[in-house]
C-alpha positions in Angstrom: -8.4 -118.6 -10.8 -11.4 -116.4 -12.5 -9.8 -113.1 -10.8 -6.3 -114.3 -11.8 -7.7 -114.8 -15.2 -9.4 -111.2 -15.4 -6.7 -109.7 -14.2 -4.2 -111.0 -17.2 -6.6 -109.9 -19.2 -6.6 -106.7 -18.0 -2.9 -106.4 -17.6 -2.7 -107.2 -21.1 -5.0 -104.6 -22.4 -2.5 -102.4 -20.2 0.5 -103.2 -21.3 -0.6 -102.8 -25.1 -2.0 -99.1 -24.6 0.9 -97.4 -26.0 -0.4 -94.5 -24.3 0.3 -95.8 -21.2 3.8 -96.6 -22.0 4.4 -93.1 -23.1 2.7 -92.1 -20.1 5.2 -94.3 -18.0 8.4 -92.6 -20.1 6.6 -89.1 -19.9 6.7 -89.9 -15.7 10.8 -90.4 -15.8 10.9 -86.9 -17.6 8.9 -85.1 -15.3 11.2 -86.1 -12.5 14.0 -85.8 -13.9 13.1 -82.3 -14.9 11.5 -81.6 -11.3 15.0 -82.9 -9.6 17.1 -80.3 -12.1 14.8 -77.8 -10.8 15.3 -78.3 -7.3 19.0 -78.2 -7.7 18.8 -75.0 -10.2 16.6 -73.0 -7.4 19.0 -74.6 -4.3 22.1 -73.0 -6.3 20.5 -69.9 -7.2 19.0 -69.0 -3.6 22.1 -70.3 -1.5 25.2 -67.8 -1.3 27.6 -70.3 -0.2 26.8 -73.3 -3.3 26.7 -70.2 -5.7 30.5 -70.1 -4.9 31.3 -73.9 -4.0 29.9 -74.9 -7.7 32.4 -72.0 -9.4 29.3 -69.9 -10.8 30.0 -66.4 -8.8 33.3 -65.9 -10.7 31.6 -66.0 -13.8 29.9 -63.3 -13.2 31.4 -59.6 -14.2 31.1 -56.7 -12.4 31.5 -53.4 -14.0 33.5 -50.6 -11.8 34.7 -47.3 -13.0 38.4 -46.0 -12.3 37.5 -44.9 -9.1 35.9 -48.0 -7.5 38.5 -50.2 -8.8 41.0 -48.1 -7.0 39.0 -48.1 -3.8 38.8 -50.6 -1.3 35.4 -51.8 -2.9 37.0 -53.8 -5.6 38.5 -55.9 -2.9 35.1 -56.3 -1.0 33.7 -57.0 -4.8 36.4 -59.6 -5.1 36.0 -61.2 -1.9 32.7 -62.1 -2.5 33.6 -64.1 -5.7 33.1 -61.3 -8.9 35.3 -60.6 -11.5 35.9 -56.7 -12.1 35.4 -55.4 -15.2 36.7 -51.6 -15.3 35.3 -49.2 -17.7 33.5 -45.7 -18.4 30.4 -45.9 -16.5 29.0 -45.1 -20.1 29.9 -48.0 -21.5 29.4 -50.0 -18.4 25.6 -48.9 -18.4 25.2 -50.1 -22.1 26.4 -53.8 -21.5 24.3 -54.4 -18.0 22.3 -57.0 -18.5 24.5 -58.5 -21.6 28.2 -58.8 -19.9 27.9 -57.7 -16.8 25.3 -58.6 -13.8 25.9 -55.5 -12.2 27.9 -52.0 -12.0 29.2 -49.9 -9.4 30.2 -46.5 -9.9 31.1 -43.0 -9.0 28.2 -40.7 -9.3 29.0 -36.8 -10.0 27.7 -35.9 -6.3 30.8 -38.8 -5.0 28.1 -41.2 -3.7 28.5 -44.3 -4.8 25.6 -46.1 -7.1 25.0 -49.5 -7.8 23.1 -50.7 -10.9 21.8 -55.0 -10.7 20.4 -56.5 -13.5 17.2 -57.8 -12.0 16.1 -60.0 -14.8 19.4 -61.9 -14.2 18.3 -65.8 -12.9 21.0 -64.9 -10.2 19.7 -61.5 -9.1 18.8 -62.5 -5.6 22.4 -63.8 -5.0 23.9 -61.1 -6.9 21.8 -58.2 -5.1 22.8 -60.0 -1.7 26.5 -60.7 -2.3 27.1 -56.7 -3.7 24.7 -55.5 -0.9 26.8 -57.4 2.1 30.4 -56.0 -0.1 28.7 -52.4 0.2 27.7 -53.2 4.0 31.5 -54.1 4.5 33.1 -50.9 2.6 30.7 -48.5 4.6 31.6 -50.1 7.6 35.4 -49.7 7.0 34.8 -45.7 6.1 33.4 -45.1 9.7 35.5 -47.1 11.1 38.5 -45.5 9.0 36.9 -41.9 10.1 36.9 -43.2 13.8 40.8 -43.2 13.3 41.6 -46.7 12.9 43.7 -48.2 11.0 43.4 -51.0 8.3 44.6 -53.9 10.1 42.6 -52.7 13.1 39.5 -52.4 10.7 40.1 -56.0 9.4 40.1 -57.4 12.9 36.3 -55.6 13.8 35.2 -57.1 10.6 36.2 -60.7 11.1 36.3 -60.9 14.6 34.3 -63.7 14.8 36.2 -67.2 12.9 33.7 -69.9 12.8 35.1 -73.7 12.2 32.6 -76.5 11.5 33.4 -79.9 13.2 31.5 -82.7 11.5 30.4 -85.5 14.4 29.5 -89.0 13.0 30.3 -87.7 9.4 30.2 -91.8 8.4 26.3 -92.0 9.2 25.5 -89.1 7.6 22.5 -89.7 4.9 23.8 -88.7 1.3 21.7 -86.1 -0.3 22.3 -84.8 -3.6 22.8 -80.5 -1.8 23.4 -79.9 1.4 21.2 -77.0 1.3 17.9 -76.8 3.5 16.4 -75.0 0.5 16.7 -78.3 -1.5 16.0 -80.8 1.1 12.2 -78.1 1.7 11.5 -78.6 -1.6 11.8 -82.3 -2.4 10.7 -83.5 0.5 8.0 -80.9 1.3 6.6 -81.6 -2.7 8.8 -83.3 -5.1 8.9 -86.5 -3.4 5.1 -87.2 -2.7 4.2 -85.2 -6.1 6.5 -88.1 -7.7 5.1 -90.6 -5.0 1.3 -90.4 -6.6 1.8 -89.2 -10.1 1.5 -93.3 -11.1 -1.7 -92.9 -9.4 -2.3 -89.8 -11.2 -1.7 -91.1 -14.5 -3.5 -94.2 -14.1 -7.0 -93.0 -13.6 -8.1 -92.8 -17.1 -7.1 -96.5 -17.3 -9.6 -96.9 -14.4 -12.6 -95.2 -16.4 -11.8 -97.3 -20.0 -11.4 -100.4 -18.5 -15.8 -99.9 -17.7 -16.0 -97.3 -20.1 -14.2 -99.0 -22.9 -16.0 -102.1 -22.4 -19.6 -100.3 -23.5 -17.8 -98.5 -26.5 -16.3 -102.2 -27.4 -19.7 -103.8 -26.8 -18.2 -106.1 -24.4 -19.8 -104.6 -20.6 -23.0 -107.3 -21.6 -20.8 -110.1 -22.2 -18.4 -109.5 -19.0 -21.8 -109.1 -16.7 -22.6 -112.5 -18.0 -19.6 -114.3 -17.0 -19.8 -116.3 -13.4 -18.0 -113.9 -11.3 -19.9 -112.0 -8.6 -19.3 -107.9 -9.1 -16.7 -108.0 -6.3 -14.8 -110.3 -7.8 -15.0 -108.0 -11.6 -13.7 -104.8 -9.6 -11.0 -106.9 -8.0 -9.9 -108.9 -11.1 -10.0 -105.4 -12.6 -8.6 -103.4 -10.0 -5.3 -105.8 -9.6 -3.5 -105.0 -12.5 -3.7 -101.1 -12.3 -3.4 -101.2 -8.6 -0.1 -103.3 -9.1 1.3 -100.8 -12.3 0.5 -98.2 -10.1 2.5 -99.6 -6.8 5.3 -100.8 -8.7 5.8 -97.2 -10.4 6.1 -95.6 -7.4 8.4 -98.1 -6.0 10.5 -97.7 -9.0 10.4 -93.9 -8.7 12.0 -94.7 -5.2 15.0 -96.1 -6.5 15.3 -93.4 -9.2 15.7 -91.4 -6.2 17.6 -93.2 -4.3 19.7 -92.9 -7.5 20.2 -89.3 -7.6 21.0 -89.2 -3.8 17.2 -88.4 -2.6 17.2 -91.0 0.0 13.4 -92.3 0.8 13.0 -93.8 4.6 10.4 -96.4 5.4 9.5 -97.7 1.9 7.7 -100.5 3.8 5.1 -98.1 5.0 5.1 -96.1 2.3 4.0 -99.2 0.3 0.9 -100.1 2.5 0.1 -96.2 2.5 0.3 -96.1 -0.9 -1.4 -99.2 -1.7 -4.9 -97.5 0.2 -4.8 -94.6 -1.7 -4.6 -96.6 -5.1 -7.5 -98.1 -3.7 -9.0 -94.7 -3.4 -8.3 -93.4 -6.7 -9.4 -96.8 -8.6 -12.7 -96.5 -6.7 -13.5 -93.0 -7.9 -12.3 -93.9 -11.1 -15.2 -96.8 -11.4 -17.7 -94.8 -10.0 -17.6 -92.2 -12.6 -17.1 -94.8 -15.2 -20.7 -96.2 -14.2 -21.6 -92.7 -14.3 -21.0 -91.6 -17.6 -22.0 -93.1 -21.0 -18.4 -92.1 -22.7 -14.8 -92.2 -22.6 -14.5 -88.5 -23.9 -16.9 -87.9 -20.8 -14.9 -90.1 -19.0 -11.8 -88.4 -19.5 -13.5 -85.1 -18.6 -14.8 -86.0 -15.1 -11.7 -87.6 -14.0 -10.0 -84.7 -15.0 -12.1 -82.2 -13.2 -11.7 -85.2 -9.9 -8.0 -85.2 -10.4 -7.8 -81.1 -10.1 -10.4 -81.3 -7.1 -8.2 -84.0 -5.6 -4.4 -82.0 -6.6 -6.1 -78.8 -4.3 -7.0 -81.3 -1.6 -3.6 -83.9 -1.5 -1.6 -80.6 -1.8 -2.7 -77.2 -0.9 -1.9 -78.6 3.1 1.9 -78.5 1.7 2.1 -75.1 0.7 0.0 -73.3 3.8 0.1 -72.7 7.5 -3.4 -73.0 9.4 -3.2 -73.6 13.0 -7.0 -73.8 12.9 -7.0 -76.9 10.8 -3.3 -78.3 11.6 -5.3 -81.2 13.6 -7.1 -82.5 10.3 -4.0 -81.8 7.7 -2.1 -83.5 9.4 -4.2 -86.5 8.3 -3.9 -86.1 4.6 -1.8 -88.6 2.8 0.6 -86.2 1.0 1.7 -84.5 4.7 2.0 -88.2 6.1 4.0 -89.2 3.1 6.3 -86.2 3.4 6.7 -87.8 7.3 7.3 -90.8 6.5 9.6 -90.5 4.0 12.0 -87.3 5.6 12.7 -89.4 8.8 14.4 -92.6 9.7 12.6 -93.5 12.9 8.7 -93.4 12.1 6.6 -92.0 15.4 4.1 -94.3 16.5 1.4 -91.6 16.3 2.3 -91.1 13.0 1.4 -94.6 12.1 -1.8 -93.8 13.6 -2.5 -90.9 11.7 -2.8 -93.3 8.8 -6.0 -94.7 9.8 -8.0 -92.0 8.4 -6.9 -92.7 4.9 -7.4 -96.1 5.5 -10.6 -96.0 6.2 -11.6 -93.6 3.3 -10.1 -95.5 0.8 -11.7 -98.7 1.7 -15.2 -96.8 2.3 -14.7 -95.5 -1.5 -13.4 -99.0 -3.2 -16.3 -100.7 -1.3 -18.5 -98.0 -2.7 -17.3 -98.6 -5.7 -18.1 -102.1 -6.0 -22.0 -102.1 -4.5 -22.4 -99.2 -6.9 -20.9 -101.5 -9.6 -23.1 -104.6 -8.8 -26.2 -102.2 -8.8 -25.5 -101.2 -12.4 -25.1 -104.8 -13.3 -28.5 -105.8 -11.4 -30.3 -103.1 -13.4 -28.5 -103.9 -16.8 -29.1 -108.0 -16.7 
């Protein structure tokens, strides 16, 4: 009953910092925002949603008299531009402004293609006119070999693929089908999102020890008849609960926008040790310092220390240390939560974490009840 009373206490101090309320809105936005990017970069990387979302005939394409009379303004056209003839003059002038791109005529009869590569769409752009020059240059020699048009069509699409969907029922619903989009959520967005409650919280961690020297209270809280396990828990329940619960929340936000997360159940417990974790260096650098401000600077030094850790395994290939990354808790989370059907192994690979986390929480606390011996 002590702990349970702590703890309100706690959670009421918590749930009156505005700060962390903002903090709490501030974490929708950031996901939110991180989701629109996801899709933006899918779009703008992916030929084929470029032209299923309408955007490639949007774009203009400048072509002098002589291109739009050629049989490269219907390559142009087949991959989704709208022409634009003019002078090559005036064409020049509004690349960039009007027009993405322009292909002309130059006074030697090659041809010469001008891309705006500032454009957010250059890469799609630069491949789309690239494969329509490919196709044109094909058709000369093939023209020059002596064939004829009909013949030249039939070389070029020789090949007619059609796509048969099998068990199109069970089929998970994502918000792109693009393996682009599906890399970058899973591979970052999702566990990014998965911890940022954890994140967030740890300057909550350092004023609820810190904060209780500046308010003179630490004394009166070392005198009450609770052993220092029982202060760290009572203390620990409140933001470790926030914490859980935010991240479960930001699971059904994604679930929302079609970002389906597997094994929530295991992503609970997993995320439940690393709270654990984080709350325990968050005490022990509260008992550390004499401040909040110096507070606020040590866990923000731990928190960039721990970012390079938790994620620098998601963004690099090292076969030399693949055995050990695959042990850290943002890789299992990206496991766990990209795949129906969990590996035993992979359950396994948990231990390590764990382990940690309890070694660090349980540090925590005998470090806690030493100050406390030394300050009654």
């Amino acid at each position: 009953m002590k702990i349970l009373a702590l703890s309100r206490k706690e959670a009421q101090d918590i749930l009156n910092n505005k700060i962390y309320l903002l903090i709490i809105f501030i974490q929708v936005i950031i996901i939110l925002g991180a989701f629109s990017m996801a899709i933006v970069t899918a779009v703008a990387a992916d030929p084929a949603l470029f032209d299923s979302y309408g955007i490639t005939s949007n774009l203009k394409v400048g072509v002098d008299p002589d291109i739009s009379r050629s049989e490269m303004a219907g390559y142009l056209k087949e991959q989704g531009f709208t022409l634009i003839v003019y002078n090559s003059e005036n064409a020049t002038k509004d690349l960039g402004k009007d027009l993405v791109a322009v292909v002309e005529n130059s006074s030697r009869g090659e041809m010469t293609v001008h891309i705006d590569n500032t454009n957010v769409f250059y890469a799609v752009v630069n491949q789309k006119i690239n494969d329509a020059v490919t196709k044109y240059e094909q058709a000369k020699k093939l023209e020059a070999a002596g064939l004829n048009q009909s013949t030249i069509n039939i070389v070029q699409n020789s090949i007619v693929l059609t796509e048969i969907t099998v068990n199109d029922d069970e089929k998970s619903p994502i918000a792109i089908d693009s393996s682009y989009f599906v890399e970058v959520m899973y591979g970052f967005i999702v566990p990014f999102v998965l911890l940022l409650p954890f994140f967030m919280a740890s300057n909550i961690v350092t004023d609820s020890v810190v904060g209780e020297r500046e308010r003179k209270t630490f004394e009166v809280l070392l005198m009450v008849p609770l052993t220092s396990s029982m202060v760290i828990i009572g203390k620990a329940i409140p933001i470790l609960s926030f914490s859980v619960l935010q991240s479960l929340a930001w699971i059904l936000l994604l679930d929302l926008l079609k970002v389906p997360i597997y094994n929530p159940a295991i992503i609970f417990l997993l995320l439940l040790f690393v709270g654990l974790g984080f709350i325990g260096v968050g005490i022990i650098i509260s008992m550390l310092v004499d401040s909040t401000k110096e507070a606020n600077s040590a866990i923000t030094l731990a928190l960039v220390f721990a970012t390079f850790i938790l994620f620098f395994p998601l963004f690099t290939k090292a076969p030399y240390f693949e055995a050990v990354l695959n042990f850290i808790p943002t890789v299992l989370l990206v496991k766990i939560s990209s795949t129906p059907v969990v590996d035993p192994w992979l359950l396994l690979s948990t231990i390590p974490t764990i382990l940690v986390s309890t070694v660090v929480f349980v540090l925590s606390v005998r470090y806690f009840r030493h100050e406390r011996a030394i300050r009654l």
